[in-house]
C-alpha positions as CSV (number, residue, x, y, z in Angstrom):
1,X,84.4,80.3,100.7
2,X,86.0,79.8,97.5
3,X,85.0,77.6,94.0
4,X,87.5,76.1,91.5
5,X,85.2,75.6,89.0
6,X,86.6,72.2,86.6
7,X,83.8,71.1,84.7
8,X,84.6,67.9,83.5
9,X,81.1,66.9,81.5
10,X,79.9,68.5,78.2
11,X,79.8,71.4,79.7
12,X,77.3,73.9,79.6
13,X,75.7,76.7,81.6
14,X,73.2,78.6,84.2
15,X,71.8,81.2,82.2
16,X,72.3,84.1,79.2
17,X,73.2,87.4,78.3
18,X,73.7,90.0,75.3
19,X,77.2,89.8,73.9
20,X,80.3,91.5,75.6
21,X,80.5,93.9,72.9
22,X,77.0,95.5,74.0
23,X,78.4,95.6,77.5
24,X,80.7,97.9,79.0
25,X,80.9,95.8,82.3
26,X,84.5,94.3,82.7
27,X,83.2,90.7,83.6
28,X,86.3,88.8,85.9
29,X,87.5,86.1,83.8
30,X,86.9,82.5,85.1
31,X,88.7,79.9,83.2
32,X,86.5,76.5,83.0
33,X,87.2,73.1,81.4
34,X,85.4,71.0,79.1
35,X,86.8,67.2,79.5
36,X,86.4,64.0,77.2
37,X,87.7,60.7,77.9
38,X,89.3,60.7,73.9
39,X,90.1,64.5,73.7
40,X,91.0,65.1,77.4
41,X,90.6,68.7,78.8
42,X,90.1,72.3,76.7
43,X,90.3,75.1,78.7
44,X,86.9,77.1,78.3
45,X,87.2,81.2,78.0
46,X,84.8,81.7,81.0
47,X,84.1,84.4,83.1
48,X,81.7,86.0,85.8
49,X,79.0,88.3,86.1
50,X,77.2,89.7,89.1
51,X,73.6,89.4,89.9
52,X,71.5,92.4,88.8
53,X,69.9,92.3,92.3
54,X,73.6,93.5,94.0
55,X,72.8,96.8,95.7
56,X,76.3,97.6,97.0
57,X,77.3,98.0,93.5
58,X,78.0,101.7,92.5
59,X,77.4,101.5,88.9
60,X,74.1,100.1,86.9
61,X,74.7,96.9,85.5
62,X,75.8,96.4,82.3
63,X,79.0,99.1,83.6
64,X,79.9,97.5,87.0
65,X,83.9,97.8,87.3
66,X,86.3,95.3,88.9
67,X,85.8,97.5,92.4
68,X,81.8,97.1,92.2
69,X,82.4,93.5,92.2
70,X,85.3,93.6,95.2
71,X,82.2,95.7,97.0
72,X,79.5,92.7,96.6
73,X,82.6,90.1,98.1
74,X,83.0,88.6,94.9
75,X,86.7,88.1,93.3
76,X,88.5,85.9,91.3
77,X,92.1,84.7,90.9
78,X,93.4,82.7,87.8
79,X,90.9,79.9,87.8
80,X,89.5,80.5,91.8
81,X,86.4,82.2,92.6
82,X,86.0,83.3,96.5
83,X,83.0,84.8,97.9
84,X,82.9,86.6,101.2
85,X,80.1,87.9,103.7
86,X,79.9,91.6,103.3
87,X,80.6,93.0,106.0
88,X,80.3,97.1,107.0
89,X,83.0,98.9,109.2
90,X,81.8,97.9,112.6
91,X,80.5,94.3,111.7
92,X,77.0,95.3,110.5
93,X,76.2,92.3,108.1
94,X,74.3,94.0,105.4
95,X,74.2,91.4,102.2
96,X,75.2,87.9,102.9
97,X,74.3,86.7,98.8
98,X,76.8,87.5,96.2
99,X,75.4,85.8,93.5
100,X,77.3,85.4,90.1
101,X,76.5,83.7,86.8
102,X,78.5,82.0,84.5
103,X,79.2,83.6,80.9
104,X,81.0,82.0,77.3
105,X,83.3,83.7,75.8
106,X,80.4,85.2,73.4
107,X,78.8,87.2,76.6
108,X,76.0,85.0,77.0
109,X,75.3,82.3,79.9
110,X,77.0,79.4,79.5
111,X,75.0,76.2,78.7
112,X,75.0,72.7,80.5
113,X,74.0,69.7,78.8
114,X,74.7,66.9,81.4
115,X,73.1,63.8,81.0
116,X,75.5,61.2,80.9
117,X,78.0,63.4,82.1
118,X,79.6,64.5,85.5
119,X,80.6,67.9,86.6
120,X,83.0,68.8,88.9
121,X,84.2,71.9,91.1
122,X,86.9,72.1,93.6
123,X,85.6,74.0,97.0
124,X,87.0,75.6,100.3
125,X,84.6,76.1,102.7
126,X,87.1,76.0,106.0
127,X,86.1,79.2,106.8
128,X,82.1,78.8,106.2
129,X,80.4,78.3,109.6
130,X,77.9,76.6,110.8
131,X,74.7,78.5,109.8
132,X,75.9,79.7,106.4
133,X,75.2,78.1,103.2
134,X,77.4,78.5,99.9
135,X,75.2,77.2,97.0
136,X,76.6,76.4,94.2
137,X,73.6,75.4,91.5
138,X,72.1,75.4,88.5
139,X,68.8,77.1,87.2
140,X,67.1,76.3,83.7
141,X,66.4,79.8,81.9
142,X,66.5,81.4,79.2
143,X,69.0,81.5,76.9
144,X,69.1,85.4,76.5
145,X,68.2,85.9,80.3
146,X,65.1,87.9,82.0
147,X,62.0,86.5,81.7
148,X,62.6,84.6,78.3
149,X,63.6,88.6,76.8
150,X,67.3,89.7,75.9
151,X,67.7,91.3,79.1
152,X,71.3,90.4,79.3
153,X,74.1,89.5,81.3
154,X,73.1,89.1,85.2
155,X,69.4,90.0,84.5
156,X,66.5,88.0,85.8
157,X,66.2,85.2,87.7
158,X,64.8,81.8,88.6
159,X,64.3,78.8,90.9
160,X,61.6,76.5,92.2
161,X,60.8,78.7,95.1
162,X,59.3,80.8,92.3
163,X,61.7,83.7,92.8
164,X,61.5,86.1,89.8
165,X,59.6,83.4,88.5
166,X,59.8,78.9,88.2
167,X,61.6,77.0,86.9
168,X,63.9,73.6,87.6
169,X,66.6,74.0,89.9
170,X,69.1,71.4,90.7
171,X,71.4,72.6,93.4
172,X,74.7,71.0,93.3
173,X,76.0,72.1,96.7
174,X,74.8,73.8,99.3
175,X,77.3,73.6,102.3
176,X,79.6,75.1,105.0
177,X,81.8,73.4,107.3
178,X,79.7,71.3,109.2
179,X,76.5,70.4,106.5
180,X,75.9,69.6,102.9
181,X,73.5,68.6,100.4
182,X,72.7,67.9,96.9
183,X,69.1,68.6,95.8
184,X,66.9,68.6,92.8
185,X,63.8,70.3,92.6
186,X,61.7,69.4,89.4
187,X,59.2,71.8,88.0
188,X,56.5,71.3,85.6
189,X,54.5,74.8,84.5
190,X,54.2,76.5,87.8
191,X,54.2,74.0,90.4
192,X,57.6,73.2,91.7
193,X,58.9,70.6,94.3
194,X,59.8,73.4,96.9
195,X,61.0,70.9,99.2
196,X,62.7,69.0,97.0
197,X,64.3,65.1,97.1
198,X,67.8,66.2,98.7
199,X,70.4,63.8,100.0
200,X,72.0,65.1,103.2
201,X,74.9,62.7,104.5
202,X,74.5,64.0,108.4
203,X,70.9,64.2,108.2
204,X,71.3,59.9,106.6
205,X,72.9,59.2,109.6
206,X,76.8,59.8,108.5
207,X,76.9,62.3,111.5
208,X,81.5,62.6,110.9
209,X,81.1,62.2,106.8
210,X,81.3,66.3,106.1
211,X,82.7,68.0,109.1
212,X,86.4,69.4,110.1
213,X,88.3,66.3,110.1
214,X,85.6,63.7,109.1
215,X,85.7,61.8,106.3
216,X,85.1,64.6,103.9
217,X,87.5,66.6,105.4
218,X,85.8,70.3,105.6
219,X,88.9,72.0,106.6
220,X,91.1,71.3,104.1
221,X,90.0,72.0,99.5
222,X,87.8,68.9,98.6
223,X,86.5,68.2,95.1
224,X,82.7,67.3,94.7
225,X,82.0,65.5,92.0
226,X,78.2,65.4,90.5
227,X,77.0,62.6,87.8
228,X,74.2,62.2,85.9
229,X,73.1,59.0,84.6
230,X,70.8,58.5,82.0
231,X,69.1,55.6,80.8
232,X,66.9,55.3,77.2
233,X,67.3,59.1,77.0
234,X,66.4,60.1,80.6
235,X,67.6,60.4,83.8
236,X,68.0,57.6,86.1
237,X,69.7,58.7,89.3
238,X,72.2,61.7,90.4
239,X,75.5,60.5,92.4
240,X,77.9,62.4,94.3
241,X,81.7,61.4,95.0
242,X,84.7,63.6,96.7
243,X,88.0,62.9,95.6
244,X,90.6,64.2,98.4
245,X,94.2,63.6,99.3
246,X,94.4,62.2,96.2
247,X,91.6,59.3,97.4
248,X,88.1,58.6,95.7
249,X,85.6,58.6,98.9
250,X,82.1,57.4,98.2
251,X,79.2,57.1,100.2
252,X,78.2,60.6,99.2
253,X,74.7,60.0,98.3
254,X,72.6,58.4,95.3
255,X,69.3,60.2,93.7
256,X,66.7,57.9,92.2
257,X,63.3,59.4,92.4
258,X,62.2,63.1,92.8
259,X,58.5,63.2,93.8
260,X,55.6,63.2,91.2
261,X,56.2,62.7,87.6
262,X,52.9,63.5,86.9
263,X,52.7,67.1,89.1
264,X,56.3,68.0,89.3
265,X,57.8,66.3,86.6
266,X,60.0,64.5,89.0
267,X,63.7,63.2,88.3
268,X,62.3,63.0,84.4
269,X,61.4,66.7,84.3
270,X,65.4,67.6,86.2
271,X,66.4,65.3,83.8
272,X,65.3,67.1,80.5
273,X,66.5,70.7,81.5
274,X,70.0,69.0,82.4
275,X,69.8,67.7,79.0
276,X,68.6,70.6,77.1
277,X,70.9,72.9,78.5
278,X,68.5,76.2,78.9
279,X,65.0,75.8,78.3
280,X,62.8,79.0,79.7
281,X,59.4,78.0,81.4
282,X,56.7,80.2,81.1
283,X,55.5,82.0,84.5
């Protein structure tokens, strides 16, 4: 599974970290791009940083070397990031979640600020089976990562399953060959939308619209585009459109309503950490 990562919004970020020069860790560089409709595209001095949670690693983090990252299945090439299944001599499976963050040039997570805005990735998952999920998402933390600290760079974590501890989590893309969906899931305090209010073509009926050869064509790079419209300063609905072959191809889902404003915070609650960028919630 690999991820060409184009953002073309006022682009911002996942999560924080201390500045390189307090790291010794030789983060893979990620180029990114911030697009305007009257400036055009500036490419953004990106790069990656593993999860502190990445056991095969040999070194601590904060020191992890280009081989530590090869070791978890992550690597990058020019402006591609693949992840691969690890896999141990003699097919044992024995960590299936490489899981990186994206940093600024200044170290820390990168920001996103995208109300009003659309983001946009190129992906490949030909070789993702059926069973397998590549996510590609966003959580609202802390600027300087941990638990609202200055943990740094791949420290801490957050999602509304309450892992680590909750917060909003709007996932993108979470997909292999055959499946894929695009869910918010609104927090407010502790209680989270679990569950969320996904849109799933297959499960809306669209049974050939993401699959080898459907119209989303699964075996072939396809780029998933993700907008965010707001309305009076919040968030009025989430759409998704693929642009392959050179061809626009709708019919990839609309986002309207999330669940309880009042107990979730809803599509208004998704909508304010899209639009503040990182905003830590308090366990």
């Amino acid at each position: 599974m690999s991820f060409k990562l184009s953002f073309i919004s006022l682009l911002g970020s996942l999560l924080a970290s201390i500045p390189v020069a307090q790291s010794s860790e030789a983060y893979p560089s990620l180029p990114t791009w911030k697009c305007t409709t009257s400036g055009g595209c500036l490419q953004q001095n990106t790069s990656i940083v593993l999860d502190e949670n990445s056991k095969l690693a040999t070194h601590a983090a904060g020191s992890r070397t280009t081989a530590d990252y090869t070791a978890m299945g992550v690597s990058t090439s020019g402006d591609a990031l693949t992840l691969y299944q690890y896999v141990k001599p003699g097919g044992t499976v024995t960590s299936a979640s490489p899981r990186v963050y994206l940093l600024g040039a200044d170290g820390k997570y990168v920001l996103m600020s995208l109300l009003n805005q659309e983001l946009s990735v190129d992906v490949d998952y030909s070789n993702l089976p059926c069973g397998e999920n590549g996510a590609f998402y966003l959580s609202e933390m802390a600027a300087s990562g941990g638990s609202g600290g200055s943990a740094g760079a791949g420290y801490g974590y957050c999602d509304a399953q309450c892992q680590g501890f909750c917060c909003n989590e709007m996932d993108i893309l979470e997909a292999n060959e055959m499946a894929t969906a695009m869910t918010p899931h609104p927090c407010k305090g502790n209680t989270c939308d679990s569950s969320g209010c996904g849109y799933n073509p297959y499960a809306s009926g669209q049974h050939n619209f993401w699959a080898p050869g459907g119209t989303v064509d699964t075996s072939k790079t396809v780029t998933v585009t993700t907008q965010f419209a707001a309305s009076g300063g919040s968030l009025s609905q989430i759409t998704r459109l693929y642009t392959q072959n050179g061809k626009q191809i709708s019919g990839g889902g609309t986002i309207s309503s999330c669940g309880s404003t009042s107990s979730t915070g809803g599509l208004t609650g998704i909508g304010q950490a899209l639009g503040s960028g990182s905003k830590y919630i308090s366990p």
